[in-house]
N, CA and C atoms as an extended XYZ file, in Angstrom:
387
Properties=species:S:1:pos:R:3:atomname:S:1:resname:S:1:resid:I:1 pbc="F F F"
N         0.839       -1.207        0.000 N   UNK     1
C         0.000        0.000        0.000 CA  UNK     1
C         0.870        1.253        0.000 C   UNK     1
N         1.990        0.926        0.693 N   UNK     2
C         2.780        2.455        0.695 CA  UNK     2
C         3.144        2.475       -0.668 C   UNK     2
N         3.646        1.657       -1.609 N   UNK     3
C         4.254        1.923       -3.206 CA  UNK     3
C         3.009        2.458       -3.791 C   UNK     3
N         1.904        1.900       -3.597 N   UNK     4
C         0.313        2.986       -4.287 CA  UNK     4
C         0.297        4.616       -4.314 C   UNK     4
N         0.204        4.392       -2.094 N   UNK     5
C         0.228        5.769       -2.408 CA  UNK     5
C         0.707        6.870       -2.586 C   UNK     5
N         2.471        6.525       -2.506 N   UNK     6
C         3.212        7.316       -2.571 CA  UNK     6
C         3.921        7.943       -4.468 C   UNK     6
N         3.357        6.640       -4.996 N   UNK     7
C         3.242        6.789       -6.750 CA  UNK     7
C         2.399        7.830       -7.431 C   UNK     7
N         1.132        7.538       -6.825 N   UNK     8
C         0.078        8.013       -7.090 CA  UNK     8
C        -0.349        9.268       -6.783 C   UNK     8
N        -0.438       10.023       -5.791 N   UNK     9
C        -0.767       11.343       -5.942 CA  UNK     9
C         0.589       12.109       -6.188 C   UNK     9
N         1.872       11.471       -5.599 N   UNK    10
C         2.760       12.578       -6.253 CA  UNK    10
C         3.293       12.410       -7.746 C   UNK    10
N         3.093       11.643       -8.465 N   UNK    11
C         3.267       11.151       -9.926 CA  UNK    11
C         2.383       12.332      -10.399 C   UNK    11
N         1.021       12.548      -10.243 N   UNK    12
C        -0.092       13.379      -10.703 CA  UNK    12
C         0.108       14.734      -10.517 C   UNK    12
N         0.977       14.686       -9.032 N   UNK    13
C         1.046       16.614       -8.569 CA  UNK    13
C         1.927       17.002       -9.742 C   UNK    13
N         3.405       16.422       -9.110 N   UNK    14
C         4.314       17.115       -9.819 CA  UNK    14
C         4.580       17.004      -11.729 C   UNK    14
N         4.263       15.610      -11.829 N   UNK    15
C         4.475       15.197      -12.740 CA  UNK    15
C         4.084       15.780      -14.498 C   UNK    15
N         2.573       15.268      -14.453 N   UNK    16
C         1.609       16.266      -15.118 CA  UNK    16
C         0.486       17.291      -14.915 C   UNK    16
N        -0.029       16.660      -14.381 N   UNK    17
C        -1.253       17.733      -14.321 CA  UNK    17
C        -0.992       19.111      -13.468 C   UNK    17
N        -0.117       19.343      -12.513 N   UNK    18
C         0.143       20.811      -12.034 CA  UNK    18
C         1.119       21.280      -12.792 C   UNK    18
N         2.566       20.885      -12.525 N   UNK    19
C         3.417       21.661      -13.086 CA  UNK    19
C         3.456       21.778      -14.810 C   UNK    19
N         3.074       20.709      -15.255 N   UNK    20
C         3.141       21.254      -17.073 CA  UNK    20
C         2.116       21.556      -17.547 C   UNK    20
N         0.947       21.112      -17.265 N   UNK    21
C        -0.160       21.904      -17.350 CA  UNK    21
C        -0.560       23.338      -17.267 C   UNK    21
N        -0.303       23.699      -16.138 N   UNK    22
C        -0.169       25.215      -15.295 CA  UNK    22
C         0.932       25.959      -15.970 C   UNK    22
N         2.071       25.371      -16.289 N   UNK    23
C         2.865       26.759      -16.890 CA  UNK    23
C         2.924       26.383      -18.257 C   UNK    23
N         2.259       25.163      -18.990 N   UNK    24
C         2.910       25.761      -20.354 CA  UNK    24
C         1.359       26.451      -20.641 C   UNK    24
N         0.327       26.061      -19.733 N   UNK    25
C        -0.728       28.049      -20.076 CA  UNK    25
C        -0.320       28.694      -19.667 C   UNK    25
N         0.880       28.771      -18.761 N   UNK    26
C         0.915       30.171      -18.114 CA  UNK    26
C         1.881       30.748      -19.333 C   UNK    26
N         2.977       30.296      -19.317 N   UNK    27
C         4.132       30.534      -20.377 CA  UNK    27
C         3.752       31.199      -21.965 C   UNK    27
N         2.681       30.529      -22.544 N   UNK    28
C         2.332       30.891      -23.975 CA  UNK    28
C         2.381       32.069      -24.122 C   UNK    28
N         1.497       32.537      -23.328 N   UNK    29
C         1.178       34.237      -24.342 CA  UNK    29
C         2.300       35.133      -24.006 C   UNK    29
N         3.322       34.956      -22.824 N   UNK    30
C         4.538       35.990      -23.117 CA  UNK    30
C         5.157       35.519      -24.282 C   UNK    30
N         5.404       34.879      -24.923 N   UNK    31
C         5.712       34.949      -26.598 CA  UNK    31
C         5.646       36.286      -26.836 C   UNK    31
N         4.484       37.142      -27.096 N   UNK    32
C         4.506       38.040      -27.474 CA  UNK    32
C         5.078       39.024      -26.305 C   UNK    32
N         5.939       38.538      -25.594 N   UNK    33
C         6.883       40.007      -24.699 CA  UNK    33
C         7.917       39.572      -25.599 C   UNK    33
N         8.404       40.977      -26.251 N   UNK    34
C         9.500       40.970      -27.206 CA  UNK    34
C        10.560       40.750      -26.810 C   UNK    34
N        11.650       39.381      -26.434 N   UNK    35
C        13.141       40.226      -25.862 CA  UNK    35
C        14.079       41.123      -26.417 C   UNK    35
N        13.754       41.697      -27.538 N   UNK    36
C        14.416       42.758      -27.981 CA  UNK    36
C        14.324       44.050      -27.407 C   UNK    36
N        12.841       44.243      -26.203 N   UNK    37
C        12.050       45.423      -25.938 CA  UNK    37
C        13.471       45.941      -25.288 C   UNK    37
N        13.660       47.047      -25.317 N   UNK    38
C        15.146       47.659      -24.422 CA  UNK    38
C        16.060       48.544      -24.922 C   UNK    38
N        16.381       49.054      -24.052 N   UNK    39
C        17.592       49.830      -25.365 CA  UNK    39
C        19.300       49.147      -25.043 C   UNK    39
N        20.075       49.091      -26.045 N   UNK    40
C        21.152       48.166      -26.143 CA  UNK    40
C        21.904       49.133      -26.486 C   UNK    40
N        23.342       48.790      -26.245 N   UNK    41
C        24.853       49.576      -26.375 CA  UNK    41
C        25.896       48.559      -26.891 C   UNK    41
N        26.216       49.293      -27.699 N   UNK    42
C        27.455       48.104      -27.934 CA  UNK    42
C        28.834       50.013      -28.037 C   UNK    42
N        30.443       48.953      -27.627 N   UNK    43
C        31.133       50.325      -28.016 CA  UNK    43
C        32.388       49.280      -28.724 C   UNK    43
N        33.103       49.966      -29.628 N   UNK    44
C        34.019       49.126      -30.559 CA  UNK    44
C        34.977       50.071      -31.054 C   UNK    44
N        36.022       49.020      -31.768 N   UNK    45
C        36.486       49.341      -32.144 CA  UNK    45
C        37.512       48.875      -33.496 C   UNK    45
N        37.380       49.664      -34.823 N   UNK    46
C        37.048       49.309      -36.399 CA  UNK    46
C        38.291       49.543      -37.131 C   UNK    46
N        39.260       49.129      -36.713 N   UNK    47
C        40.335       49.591      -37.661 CA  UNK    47
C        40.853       50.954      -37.334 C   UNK    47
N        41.285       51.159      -35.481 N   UNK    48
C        40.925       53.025      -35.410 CA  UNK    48
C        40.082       53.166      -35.351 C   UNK    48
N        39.033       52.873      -35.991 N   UNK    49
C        37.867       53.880      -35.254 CA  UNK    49
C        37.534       53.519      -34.473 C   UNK    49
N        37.156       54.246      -33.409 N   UNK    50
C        35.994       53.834      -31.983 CA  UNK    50
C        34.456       54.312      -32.500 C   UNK    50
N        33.332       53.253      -32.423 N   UNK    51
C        32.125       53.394      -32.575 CA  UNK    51
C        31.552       52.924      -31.481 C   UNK    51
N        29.950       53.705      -31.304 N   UNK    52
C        29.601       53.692      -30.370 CA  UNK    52
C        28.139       53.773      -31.313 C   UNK    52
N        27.377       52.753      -30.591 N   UNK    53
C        25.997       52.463      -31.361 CA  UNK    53
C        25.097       52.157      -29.942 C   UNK    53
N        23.894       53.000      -30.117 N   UNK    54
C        23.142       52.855      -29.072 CA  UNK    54
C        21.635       52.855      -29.910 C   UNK    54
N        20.725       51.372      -29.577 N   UNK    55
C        19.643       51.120      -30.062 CA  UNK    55
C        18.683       51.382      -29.627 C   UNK    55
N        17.275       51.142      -29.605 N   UNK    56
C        16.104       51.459      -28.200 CA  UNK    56
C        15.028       50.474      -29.235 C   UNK    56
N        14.170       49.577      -28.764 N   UNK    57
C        13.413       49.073      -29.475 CA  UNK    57
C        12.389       49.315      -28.143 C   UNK    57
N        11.000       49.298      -29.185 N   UNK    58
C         9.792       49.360      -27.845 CA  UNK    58
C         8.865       48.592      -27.989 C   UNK    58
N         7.772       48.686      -27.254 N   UNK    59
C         7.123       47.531      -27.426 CA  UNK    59
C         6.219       47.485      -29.039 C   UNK    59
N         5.979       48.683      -29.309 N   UNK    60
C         4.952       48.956      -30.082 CA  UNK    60
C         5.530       48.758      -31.638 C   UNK    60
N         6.542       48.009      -31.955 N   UNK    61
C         7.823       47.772      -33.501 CA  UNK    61
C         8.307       49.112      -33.850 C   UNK    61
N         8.696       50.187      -32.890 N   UNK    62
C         8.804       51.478      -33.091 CA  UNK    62
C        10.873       51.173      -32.722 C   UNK    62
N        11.863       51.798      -33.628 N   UNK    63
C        13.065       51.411      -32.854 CA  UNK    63
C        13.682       52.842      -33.305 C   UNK    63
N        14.804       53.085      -32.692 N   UNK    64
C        15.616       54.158      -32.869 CA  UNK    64
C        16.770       53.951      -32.551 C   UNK    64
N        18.090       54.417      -33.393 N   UNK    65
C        18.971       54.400      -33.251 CA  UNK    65
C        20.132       55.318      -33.640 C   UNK    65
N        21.120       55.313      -32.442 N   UNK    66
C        22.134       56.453      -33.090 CA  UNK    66
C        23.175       55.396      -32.961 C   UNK    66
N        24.298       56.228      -34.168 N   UNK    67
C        25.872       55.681      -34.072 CA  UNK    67
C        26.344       57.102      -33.980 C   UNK    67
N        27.877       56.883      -33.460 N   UNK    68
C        28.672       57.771      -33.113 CA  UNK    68
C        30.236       57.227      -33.734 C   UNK    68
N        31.279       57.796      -34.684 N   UNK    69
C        32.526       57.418      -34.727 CA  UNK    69
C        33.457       58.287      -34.698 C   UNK    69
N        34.537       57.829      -34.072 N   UNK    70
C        35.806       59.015      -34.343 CA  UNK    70
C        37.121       58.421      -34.641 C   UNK    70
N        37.700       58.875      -35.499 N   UNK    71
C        38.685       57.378      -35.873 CA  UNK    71
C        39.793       58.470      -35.169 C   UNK    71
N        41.194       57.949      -35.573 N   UNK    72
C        42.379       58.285      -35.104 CA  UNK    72
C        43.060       59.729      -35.227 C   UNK    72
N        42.233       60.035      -36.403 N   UNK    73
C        42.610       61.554      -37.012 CA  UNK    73
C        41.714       62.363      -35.865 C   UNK    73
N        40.789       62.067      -35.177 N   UNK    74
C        40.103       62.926      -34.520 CA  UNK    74
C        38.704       63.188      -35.651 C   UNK    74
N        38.209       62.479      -36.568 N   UNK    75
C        37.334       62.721      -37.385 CA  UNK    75
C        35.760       62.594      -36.805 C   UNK    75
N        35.023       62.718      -36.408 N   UNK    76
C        33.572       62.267      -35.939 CA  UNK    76
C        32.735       62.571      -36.905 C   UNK    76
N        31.870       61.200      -36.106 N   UNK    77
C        31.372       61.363      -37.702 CA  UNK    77
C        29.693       60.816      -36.500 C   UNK    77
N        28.419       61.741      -37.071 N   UNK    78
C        27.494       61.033      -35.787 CA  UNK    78
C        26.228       60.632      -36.835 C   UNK    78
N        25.224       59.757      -36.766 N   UNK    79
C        24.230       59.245      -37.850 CA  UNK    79
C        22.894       58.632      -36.307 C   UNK    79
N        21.864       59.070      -36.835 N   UNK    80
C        20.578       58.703      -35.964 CA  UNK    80
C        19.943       57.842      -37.251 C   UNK    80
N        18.668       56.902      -36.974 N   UNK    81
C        18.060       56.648      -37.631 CA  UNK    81
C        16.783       56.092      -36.996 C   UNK    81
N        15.443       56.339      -37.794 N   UNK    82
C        14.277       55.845      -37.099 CA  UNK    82
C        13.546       55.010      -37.791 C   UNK    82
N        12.951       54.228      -36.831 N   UNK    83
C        11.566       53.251      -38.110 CA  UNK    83
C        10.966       52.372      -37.580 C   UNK    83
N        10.296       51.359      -37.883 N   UNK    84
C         9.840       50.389      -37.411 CA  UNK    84
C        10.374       49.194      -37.436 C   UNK    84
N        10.110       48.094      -36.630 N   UNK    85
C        11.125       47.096      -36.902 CA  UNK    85
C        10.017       45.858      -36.700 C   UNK    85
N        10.180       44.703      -36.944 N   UNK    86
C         9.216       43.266      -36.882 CA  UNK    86
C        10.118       41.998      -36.719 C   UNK    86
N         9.565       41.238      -35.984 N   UNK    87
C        10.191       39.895      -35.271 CA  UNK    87
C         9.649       38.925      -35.946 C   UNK    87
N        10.068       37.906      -37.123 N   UNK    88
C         9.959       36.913      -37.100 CA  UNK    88
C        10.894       35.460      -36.458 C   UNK    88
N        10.681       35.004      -35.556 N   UNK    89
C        11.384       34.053      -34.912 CA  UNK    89
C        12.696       34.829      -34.823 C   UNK    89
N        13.902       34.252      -35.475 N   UNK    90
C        14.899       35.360      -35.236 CA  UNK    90
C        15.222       35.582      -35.937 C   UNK    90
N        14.408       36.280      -36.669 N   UNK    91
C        15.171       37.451      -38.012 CA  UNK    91
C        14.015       38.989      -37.589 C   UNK    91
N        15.423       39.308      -37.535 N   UNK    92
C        14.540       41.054      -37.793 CA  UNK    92
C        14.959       41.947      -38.489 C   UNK    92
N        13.772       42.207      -38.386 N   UNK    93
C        13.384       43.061      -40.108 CA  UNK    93
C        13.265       45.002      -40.107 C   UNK    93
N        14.395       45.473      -40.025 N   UNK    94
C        14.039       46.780      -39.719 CA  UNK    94
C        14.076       47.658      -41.041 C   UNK    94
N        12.760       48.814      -40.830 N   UNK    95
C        12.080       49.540      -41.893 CA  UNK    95
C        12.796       50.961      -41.485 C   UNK    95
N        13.356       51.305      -42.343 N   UNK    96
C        13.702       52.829      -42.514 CA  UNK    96
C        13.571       53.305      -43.895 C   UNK    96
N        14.120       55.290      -43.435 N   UNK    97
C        14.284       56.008      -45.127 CA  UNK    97
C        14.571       54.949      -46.034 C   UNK    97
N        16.312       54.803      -45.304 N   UNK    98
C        17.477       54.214      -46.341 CA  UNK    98
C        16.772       52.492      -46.703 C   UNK    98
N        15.363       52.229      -46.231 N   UNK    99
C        15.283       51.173      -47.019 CA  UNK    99
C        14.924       49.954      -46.003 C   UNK    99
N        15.192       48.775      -46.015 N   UNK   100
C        14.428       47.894      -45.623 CA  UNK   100
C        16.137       46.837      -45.042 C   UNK   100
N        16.235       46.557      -44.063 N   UNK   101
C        17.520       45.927      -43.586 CA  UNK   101
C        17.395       44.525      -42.714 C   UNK   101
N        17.327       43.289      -43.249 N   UNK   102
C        17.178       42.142      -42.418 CA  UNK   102
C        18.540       41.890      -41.967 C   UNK   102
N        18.381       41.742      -40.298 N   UNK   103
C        19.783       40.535      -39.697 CA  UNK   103
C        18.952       39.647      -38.716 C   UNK   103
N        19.868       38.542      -38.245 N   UNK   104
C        19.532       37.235      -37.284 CA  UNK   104
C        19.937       37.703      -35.837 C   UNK   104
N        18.963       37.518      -34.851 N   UNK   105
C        19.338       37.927      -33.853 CA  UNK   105
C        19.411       36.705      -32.901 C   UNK   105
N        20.105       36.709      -31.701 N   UNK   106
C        20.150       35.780      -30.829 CA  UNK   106
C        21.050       36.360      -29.490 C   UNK   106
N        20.353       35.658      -28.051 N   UNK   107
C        20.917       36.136      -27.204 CA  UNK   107
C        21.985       34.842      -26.531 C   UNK   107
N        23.125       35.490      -25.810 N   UNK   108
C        24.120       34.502      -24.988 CA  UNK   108
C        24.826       35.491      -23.817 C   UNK   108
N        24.197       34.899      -22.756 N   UNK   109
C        24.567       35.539      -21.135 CA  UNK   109
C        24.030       36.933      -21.413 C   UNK   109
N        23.008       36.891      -21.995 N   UNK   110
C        22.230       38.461      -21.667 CA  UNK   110
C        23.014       39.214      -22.415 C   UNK   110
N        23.686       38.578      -23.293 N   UNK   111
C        24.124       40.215      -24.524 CA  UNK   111
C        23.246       39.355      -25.255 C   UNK   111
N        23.130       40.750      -26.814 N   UNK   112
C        22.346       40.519      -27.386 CA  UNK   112
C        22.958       40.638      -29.038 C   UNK   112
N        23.306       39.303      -29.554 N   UNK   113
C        23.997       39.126      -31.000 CA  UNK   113
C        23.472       39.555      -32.641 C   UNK   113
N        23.584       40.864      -33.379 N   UNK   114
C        22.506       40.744      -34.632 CA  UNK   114
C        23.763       40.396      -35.355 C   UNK   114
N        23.062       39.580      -36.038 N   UNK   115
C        23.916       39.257      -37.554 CA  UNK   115
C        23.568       40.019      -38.982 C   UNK   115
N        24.178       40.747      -39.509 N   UNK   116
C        23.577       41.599      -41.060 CA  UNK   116
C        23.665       40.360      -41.781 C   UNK   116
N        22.694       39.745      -42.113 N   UNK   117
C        22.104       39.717      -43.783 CA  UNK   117
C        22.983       40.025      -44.878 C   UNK   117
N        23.021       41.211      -44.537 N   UNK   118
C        23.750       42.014      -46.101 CA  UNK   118
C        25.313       41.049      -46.135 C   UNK   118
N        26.095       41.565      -44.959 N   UNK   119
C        27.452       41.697      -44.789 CA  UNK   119
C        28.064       40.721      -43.876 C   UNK   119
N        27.088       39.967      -43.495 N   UNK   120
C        27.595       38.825      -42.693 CA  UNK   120
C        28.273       39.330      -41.274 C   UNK   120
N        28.358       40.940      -40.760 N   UNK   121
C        28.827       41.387      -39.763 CA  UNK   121
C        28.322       40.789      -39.046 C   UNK   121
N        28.720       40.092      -37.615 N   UNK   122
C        28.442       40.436      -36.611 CA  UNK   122
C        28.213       41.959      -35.077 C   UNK   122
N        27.206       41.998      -34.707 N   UNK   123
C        27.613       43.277      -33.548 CA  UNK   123
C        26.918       42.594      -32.369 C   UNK   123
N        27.489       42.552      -31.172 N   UNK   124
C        26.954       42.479      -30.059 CA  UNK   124
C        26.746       43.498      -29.047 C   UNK   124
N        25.882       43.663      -28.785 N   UNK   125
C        25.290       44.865      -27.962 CA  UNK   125
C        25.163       44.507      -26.432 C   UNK   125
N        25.254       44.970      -25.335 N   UNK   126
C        24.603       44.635      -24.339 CA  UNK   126
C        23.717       45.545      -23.826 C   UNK   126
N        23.170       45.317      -22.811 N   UNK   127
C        21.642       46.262      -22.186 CA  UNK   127
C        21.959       47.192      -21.654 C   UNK   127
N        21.373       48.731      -21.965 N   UNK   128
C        21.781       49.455      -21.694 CA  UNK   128
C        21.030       49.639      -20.407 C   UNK   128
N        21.554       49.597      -18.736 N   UNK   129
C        20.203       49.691      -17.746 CA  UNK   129
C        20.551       51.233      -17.324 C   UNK   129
């Protein structure tokens, strides 16, 4: 009798019906919490130049971004840009003037990796708090 009841209701608690039940409804609908929502920093450096790129994405596919460079000569050089941006799985798709720009995104220890599409660059950014 003890192998019954000690199988039996805790097989059921933990097993299925509370814990995977209960969170994979609970879990679903943050899908739609973006982890991109945030603003990100990355600072580098390009051959001499030091760049400095600071992103902001929000919840609403609204993103903004400035770069900043100054290479060795003392040259600066500063560029903003605005637009909308869209998440499919991990490709994102950002809409500006200059046009329409897909890279692959992915996160590791809370930085945050885009890959260009175009140019095969990598940039890693981390969170700006």
């Amino acid at each position: 009798s003890k192998g019954g009841y000690q199988g039996g209701p805790k097989g059921g608690y933990n097993g299925g019906g509370y814990n995977g039940g209960q969170q994979g409804g609970y879990n679903r609908p943050t899908q739609s919490q973006n982890p991109l929502v945030g603003q990100w920093y990355l600072e580098d450096e390009v051959n001499g130049t030091q760049i400095q790129v600071a992103v902001a994405f929000d919840a609403n596919g609204q993103f903004a971004m400035e770069m900043a460079s100054s290479d060795a000569y003392g040259n600066q050089n500063q560029d903003a840009s605005y637009g909308t941006y869209s998440v499919q799985g991990n490709t994102l798709t950002i809409n500006t003037d200059d046009g329409v720009e897909q890279s692959n995104f992915w996160f590791e220890n809370g930085l945050l990796y885009v890959r260009m599409v175009s140019d095969g660059m990598t940039l890693v950014f981390q969170p700006l708090s």
